[in-house]
LOPAKE-730370 format. One line per 4 residues: number of its first residue (from 1); for each residue x, y, z of C-alpha. Coordinates in pm, 1 decimal, decimal comma. Each point is the difference from the previous one (the first is absolute). Example, Ala and Ser with C-alpha at 12.3 -4.5 7.8 and 13.67 -1.06 7.14 Angstrom:
! residues 2
1) 1230,0:-450,0:780,0  137,0:344,0:-66,0
This chain:
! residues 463
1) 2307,6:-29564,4:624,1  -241,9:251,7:-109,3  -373,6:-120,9:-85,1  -90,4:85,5:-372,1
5) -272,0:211,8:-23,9  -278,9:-274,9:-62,2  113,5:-194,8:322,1  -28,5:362,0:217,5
9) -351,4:67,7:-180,3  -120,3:-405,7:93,8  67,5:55,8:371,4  -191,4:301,1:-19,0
13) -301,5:-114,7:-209,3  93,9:242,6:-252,6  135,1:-240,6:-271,7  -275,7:200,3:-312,1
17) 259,1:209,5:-24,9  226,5:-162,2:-145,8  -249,5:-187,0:-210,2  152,8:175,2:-345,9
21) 329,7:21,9:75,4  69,9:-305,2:-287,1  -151,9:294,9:-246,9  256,8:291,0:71,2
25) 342,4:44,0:-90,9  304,6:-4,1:221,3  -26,4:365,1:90,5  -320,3:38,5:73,8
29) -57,3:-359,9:196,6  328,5:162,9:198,1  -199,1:328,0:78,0  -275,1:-179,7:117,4
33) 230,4:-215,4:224,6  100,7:366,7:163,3  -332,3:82,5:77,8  -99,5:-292,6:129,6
37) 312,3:22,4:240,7  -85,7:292,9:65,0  -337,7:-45,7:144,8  26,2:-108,1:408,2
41) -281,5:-305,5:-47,8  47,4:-26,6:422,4  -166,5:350,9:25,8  -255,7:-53,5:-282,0
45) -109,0:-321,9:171,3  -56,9:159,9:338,2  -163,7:288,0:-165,4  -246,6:-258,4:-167,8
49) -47,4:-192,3:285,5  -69,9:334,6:233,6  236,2:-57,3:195,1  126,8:338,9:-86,9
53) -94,0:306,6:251,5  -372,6:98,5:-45,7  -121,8:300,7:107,7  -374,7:20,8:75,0
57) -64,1:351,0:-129,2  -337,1:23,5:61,0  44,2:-72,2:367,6  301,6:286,3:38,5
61) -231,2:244,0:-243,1  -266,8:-19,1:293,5  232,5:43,9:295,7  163,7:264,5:-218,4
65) 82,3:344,9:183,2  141,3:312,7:-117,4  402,1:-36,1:27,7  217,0:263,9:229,6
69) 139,9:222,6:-224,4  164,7:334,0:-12,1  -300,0:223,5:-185,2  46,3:303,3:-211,2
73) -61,5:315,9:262,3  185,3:-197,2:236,7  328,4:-97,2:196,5  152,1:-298,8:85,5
77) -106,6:13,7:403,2  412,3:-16,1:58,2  150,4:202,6:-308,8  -117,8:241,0:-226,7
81) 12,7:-21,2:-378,9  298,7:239,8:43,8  174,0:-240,8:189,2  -81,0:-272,9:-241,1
85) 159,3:165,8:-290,0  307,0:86,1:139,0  89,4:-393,2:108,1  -142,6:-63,6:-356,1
89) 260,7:222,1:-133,4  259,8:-137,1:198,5  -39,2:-362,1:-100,5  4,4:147,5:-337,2
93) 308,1:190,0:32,6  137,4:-300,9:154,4  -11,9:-188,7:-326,2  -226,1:-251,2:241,3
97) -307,1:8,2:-225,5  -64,1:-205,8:-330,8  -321,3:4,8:-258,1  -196,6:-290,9:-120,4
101) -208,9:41,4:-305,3  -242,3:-215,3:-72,6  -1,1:-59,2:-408,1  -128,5:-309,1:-109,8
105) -327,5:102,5:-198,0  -58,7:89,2:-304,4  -212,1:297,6:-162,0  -310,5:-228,6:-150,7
109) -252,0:163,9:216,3  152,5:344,8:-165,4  -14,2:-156,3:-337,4  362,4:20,0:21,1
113) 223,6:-318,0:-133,6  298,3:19,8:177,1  110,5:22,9:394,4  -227,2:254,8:198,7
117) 286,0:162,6:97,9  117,2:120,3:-339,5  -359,9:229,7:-28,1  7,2:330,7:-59,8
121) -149,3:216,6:293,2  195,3:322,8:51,4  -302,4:236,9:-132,5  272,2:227,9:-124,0
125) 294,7:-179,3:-84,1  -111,8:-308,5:-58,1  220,9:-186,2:216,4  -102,8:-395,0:80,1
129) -73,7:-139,0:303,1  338,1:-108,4:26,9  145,8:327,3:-27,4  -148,3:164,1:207,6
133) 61,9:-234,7:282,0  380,2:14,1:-101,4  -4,6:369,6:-11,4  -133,0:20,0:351,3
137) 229,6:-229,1:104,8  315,0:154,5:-137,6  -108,5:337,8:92,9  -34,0:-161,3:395,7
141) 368,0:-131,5:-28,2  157,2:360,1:-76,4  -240,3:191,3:263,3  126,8:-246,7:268,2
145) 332,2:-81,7:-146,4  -54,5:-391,4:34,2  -87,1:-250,7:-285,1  -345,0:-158,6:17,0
149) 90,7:-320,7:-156,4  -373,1:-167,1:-194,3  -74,2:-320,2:-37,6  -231,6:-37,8:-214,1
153) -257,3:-317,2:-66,2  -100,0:-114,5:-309,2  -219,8:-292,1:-141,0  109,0:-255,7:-295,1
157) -220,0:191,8:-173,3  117,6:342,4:28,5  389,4:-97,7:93,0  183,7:26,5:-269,6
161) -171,6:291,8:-167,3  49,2:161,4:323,8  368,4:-72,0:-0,7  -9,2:116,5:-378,0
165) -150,0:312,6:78,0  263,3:114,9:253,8  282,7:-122,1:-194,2  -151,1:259,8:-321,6
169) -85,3:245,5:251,3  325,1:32,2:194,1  -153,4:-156,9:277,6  -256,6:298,9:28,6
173) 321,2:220,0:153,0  75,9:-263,4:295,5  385,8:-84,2:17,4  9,9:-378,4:-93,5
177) 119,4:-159,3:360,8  -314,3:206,8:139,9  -248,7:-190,2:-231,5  -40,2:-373,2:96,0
181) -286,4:-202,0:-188,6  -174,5:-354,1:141,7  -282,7:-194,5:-132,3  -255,3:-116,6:214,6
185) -114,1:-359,5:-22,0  -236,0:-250,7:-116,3  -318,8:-217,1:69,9  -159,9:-231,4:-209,2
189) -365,7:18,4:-85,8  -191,6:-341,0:110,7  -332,6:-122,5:-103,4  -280,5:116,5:240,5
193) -131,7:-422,6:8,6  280,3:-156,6:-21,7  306,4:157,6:150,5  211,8:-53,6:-311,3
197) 241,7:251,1:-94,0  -122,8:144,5:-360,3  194,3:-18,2:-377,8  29,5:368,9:-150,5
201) 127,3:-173,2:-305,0  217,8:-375,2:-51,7  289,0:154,7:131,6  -109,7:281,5:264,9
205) -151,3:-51,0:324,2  -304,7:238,3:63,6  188,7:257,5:206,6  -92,6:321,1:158,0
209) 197,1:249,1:219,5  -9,8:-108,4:369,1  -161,4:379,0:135,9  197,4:312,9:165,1
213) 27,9:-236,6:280,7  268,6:-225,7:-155,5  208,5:365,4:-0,1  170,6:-145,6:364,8
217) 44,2:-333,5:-163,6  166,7:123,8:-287,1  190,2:237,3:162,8  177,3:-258,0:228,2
221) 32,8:-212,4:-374,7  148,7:257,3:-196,5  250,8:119,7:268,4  -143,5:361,4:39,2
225) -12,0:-33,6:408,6  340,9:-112,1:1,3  100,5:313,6:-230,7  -231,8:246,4:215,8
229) 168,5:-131,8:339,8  323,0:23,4:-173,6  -67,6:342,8:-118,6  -94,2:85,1:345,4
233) -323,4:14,9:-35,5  -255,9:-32,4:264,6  -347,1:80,2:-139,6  -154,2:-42,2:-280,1
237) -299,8:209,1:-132,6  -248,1:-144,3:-241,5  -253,4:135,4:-258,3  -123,4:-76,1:-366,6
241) 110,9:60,2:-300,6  -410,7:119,2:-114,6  9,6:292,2:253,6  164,3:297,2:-74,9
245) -74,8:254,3:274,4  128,8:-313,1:215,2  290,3:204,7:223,0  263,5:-200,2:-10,0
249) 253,4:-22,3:280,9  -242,5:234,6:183,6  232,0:116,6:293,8  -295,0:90,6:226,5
253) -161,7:-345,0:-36,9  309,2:-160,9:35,7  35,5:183,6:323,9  -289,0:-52,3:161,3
257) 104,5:-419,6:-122,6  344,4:57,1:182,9  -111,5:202,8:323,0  -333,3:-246,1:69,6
261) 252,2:-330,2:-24,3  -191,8:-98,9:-277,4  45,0:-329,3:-209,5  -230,0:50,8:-236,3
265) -150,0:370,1:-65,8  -340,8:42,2:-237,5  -78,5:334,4:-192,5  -358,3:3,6:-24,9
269) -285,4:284,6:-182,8  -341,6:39,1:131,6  -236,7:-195,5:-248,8  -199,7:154,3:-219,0
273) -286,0:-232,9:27,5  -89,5:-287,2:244,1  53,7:-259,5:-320,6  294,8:158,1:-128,9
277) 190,8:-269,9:-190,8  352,2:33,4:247,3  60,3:-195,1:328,6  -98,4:90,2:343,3
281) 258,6:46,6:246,4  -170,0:-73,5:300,7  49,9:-166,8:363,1  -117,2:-391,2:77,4
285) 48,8:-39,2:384,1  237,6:285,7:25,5  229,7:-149,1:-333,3  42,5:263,8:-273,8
289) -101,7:-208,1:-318,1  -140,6:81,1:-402,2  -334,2:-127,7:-56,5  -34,8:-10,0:-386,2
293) -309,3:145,6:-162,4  -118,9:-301,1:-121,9  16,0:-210,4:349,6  -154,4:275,7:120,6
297) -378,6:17,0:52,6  -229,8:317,3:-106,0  -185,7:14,4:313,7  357,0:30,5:182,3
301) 136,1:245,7:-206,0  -270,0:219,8:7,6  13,2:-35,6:365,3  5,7:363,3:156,0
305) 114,4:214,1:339,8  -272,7:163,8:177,7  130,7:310,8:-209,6  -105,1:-121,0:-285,1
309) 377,6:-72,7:-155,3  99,5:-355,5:-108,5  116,5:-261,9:319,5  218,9:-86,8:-280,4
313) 159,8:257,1:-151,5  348,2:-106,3:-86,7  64,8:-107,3:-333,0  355,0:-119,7:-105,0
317) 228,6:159,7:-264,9  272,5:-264,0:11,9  248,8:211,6:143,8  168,0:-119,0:281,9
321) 366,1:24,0:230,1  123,9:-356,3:66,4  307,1:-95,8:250,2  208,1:-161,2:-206,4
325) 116,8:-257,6:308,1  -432,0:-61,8:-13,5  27,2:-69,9:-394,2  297,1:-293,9:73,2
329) -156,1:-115,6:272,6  -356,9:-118,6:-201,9  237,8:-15,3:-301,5  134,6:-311,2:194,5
333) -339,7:-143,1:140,2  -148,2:-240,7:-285,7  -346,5:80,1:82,2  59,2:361,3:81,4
337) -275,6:169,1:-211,3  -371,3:-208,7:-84,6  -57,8:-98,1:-360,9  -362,6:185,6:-92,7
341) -217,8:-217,4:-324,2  -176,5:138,1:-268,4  -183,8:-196,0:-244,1  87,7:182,0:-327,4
345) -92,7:-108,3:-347,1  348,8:-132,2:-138,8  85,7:-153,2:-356,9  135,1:-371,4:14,2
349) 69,3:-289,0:-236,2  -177,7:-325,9:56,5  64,0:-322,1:-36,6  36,3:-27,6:-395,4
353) 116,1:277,8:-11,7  -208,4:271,7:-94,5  -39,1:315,1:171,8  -267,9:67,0:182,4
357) -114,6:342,7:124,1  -272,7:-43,9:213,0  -326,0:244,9:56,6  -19,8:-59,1:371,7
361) 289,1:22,9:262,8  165,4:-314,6:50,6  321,6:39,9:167,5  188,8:69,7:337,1
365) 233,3:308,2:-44,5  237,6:-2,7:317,7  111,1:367,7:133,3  176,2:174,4:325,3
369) -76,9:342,8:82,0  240,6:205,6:177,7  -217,4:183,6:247,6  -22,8:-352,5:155,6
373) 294,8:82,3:153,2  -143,3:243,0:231,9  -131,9:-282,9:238,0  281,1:-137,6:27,1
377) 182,0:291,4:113,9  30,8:65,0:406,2  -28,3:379,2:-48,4  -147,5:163,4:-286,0
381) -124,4:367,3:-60,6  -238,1:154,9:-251,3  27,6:363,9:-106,5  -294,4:201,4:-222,6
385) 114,9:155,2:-278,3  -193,6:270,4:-265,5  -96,6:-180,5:-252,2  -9,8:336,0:-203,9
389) 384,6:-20,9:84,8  92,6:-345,5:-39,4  -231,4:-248,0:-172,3  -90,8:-8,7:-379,9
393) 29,6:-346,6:-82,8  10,3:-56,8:-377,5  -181,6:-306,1:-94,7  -296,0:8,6:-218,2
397) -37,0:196,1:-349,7  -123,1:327,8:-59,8  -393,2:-20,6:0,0  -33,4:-229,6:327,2
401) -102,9:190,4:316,0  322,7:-27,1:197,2  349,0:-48,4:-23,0  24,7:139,1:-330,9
405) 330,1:161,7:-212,7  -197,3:347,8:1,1  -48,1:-36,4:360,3  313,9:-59,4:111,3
409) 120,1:287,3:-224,1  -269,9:224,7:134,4  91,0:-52,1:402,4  413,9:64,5:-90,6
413) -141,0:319,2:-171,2  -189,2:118,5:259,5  264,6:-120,6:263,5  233,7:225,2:-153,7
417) -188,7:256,1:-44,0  -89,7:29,6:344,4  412,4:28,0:67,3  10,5:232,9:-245,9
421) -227,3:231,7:126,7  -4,3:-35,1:343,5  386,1:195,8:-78,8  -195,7:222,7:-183,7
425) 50,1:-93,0:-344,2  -326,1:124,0:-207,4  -77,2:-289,4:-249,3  -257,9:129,7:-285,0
429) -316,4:-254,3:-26,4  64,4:-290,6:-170,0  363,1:27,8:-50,8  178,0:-339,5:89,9
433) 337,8:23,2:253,8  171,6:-306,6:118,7  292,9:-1,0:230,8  301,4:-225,9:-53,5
437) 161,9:-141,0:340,1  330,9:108,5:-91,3  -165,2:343,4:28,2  -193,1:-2,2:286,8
441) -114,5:-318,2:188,9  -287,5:172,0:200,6  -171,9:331,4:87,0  253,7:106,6:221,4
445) 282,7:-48,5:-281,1  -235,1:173,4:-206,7  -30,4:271,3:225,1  387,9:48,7:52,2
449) 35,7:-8,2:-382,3  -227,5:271,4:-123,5  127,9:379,0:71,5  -171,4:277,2:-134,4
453) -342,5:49,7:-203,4  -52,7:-305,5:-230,0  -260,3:-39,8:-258,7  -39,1:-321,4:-185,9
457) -201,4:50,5:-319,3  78,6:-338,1:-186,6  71,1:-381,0:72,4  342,0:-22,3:170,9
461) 166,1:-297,6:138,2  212,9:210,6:309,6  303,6:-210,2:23,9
């Protein structure tokens, strides 16, 4: 017989939860009987108790080297980029590579009420985020004459806006049984003193997305790694939705990921600064790991080589390749990934009550981050990219110092640009030229494209 939901909470110490349930109506004492069923109290109590996987990042940030990687300006020591493409190409031809977009945020950093995906970025055409991911993606499938099925993650927040969108958008050009949506979970918010899971309102736990490392839990949930396998799909290459130079499906860093016997394979830029805000992909004892900016101390990142360069110079971009045979594999280990804490400031209803949005932090925010997987991988590679090329993340509105709209617009610009006229194309000063996928997916498209004397005078979208 199955426990009500006050018995479950009781064995748990949990039982405030339920403390109003007398006050709501059938429907809503029934949703808050789903989300209390939802929550695994086990894993919450082991997390409270620390019995959980800590990491002791101040002891790996001092042992902390610079990881092996394959550098721009050089070759793999047993294949050369050439090589590299042409497996990538392969796979892709193959039909053996999928996408997964990350998708779960929304635009409030941009000022923008609805899911960061749906902002407009194309400096030209105004495409979103989404589309322009889609675009690449489709345009990918015809070169190689393969489908490149998505799966794409949402949050509760963002889902079914998301879902919404595509539907009014004709799934941004994708055909429908190429597009396959999931949500990522859940983790309740505790109180920081007492380890009690917090009221967002009489009805609603205090709930918050479980991080970009509850992707491999949720894809094992939703069914996606049973479609990819079935699809015939054998690796799976990640990025977010906030980055729109990201190159997705990359065929040269998916063949450096299949000729190294990777598992898990990192993208990685050259930081800009020793305290840029990204994580450090480094190597503890020989392990290719992500130290996060925050665990990591100033006086180690500023750390530099006798040349004067940074020790650690590797900043992550959240693009990776993953095995998909690696992703069921944790996907099936309960403790597969470490839960991170973060004291955050979050809204909760007391005890008569009332609302209370406290001045201070005072609760326990639960997350997984997927670069975590990277230690637990027995072979793992990590390949420098241009930033100028690939990395113009889109998170913070236009005024901040980095990671702005006008940014992001002004690196595609001048990527294309450089395309343009490295073929020869004369551009006049000032004029604005973006280059849809479908036209030409990189310079040497571009190149094999343009014939003759060409002139651009005004803003054109080439596609």
């Amino acid at each position: 017989m199955t426990a009500s939901p006050l018995e479950r909470l009781k064995r748990h110490r949990q039982e405030h939860l339920w403390q109003f349930a007398d006050q709501l109506s059938p429907q809503r004492q029934a949703a808050l009987a789903a989300q209390i069923a939802a929550v695994d109290f086990e894993q919450l109590s082991k997390l409270l108790a620390g019995q959980d996987k800590s990491v002791d990042w101040q002891s790996l940030a001092e042992r902390a080297e610079p990881p092996p990687a394959v550098r721009l300006g050089q070759s793999h020591p047993e294949f050369s980029p050439e090589q590299a493409r042409a497996a990538g190409e392969q796979a892709l031809r193959a039909g053996h590579v999928g996408m997964l977009l990350v998708a779960g945020g929304q635009g409030t950093r941009l000022g923008f009420d609805l899911p960061k995906g749906m902002f407009p970025i194309g400096p030209v055409s105004g495409r979103s985020l989404f589309q322009m991911h889609c675009d690449r993606l489709a345009a990918l499938s015809q070169k190689y004459g393969a489908p490149i099925p998505l799966y794409l993650m949402t949050s509760p927040a963002t889902d079914t806006e998301t879902r919404e969108y595509f539907a009014r958008e004709n799934r941004c050009g994708l055909p429908e049984e190429q597009l396959r949506f999931f949500c990522q979970g859940q983790m309740p918010a505790v109180d920081a003193i007492g380890g009690k899971v917090l009221l967002a309102d009489k009805d609603q736990l205090a709930l918050s997305p479980d991080g970009h490392g509850g992707i491999v839990w949720a894809l094992a949930q939703s069914g996606s790694l049973e479609d990819a396998a079935n699809r015939g799909v054998r690796w799976l290459y990640y990025a977010q939705v906030d980055n729109p130079l990201a190159e997705l499906c990359d065929p040269t860093l998916i063949g450096y990921h299949l000729l190294s016997s990777s598992q898990v394979t990192t993208q990685v830029v050259k930081k800009r600064f020793a305290t840029e805000k990204v994580g450090n992909v480094v190597a503890v004892d020989g392990q290719v790991q992500i130290i996060e900016y925050s665990d990591l101390p100033d006086a180690v990142a500023e750390k530099q080589t006798p040349a004067g360069d940074l020790l650690l110079w590797a900043g992550n971009i959240a693009i990776h390749v993953f095995n998909l045979d690696f992703l069921k594999q944790v996907a099936h280990q309960a403790d597969g990934l470490p839960f991170h804490r973060a004291t955050k400031k979050v809204p909760y209803v007391d005890a008569s009550g009332h609302l209370v949005s406290p001045e201070q932090p005072n609760a326990i925010k639960f997350e997984r981050f997927v670069f975590d997987l990277l230690p637990l991988a027995q072979r793992s590679l990590v390949v420098e990219g241009d930033a100028a090329r690939v990395f113009a993340p889109v998170k913070n509105a236009d005024g901040a110092a980095v990671d702005t709209p006008s940014l992001a617009k002004a690196a595609l610009l001048a990527l294309h640009r450089r395309w343009l006229q490295a073929a020869g194309v004369r551009i006049d000063d000032g004029v604005r030229v973006e280059i849809h996928p479908r036209w030409a997916l990189d310079e040497l498209e571009v190149r094999q494209k343009i014939s003759g004397d060409l002139h651009i005078t005004t803003d054109t979208l080439l596609m």
